[in-house]
C-alpha positions in Angstrom: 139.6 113.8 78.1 135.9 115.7 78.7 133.6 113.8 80.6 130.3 114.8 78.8 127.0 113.5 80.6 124.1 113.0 78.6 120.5 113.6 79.9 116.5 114.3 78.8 115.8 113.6 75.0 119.7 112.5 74.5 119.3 109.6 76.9 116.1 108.0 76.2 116.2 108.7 72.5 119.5 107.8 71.6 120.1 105.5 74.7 123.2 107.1 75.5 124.1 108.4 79.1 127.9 109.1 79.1 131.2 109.7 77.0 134.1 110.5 76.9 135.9 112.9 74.3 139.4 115.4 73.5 139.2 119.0 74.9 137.6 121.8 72.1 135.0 123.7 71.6 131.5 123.1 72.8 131.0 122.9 69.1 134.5 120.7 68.6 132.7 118.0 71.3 129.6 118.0 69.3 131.1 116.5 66.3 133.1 113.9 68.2 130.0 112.7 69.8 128.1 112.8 66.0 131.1 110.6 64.9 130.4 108.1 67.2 126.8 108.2 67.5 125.7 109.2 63.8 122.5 108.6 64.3 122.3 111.8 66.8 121.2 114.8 64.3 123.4 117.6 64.4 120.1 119.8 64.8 119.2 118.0 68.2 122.1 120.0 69.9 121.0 123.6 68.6 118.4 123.5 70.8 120.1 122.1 73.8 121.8 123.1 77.0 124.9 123.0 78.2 126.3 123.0 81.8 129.5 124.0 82.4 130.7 124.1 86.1 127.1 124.8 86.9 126.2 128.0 84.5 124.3 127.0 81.1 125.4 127.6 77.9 123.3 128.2 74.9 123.8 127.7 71.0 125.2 131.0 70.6 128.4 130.2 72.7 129.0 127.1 71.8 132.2 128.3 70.4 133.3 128.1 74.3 136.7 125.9 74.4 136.2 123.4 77.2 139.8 122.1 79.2 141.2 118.6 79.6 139.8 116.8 82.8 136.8 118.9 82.8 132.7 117.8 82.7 129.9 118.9 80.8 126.4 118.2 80.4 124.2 118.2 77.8 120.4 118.5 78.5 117.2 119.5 76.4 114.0 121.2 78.1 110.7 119.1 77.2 107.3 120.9 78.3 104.1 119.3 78.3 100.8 120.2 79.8 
């Protein structure tokens, strides 16, 4: 199982911190956590940010395959001023 920690707009939007889902693609994750949490548009993750043993990955790589046992994070960057 992928540990995938949840934070910024995913948290306090959808109320959802943490979960826990089968090894794939970034991609693969995303539409385990969609079928669980349907309410979560598919278009909120295109412009998030994953972490991945500390380096971010982007939309375009999301086709990265992440391994049994390991832990991502999903995050969204919210500006203000």
């Amino acid at each position: 199982m992928i540990k995938v920690t949840f934070y910024s707009l995913f948290r306090s939007n959808y109320n959802i911190e943490e979960e826990h889902v089968n090894p794939g693609s970034i991609n693969d994750i995303i539409k385990q956590i969609i079928g669980k949490y349907p309410q979560i548009k598919a278009s909120n993750f295109r412009y998030s940010v994953v972490f991945h043993k500390g380096k971010p990955i982007t939309f375009h790589r999301f086709d990265t395959r992440i391994e049994d046992g390991e832990e991502i994070f999903f995050t969204q960057f919210v500006g203000g001023g």
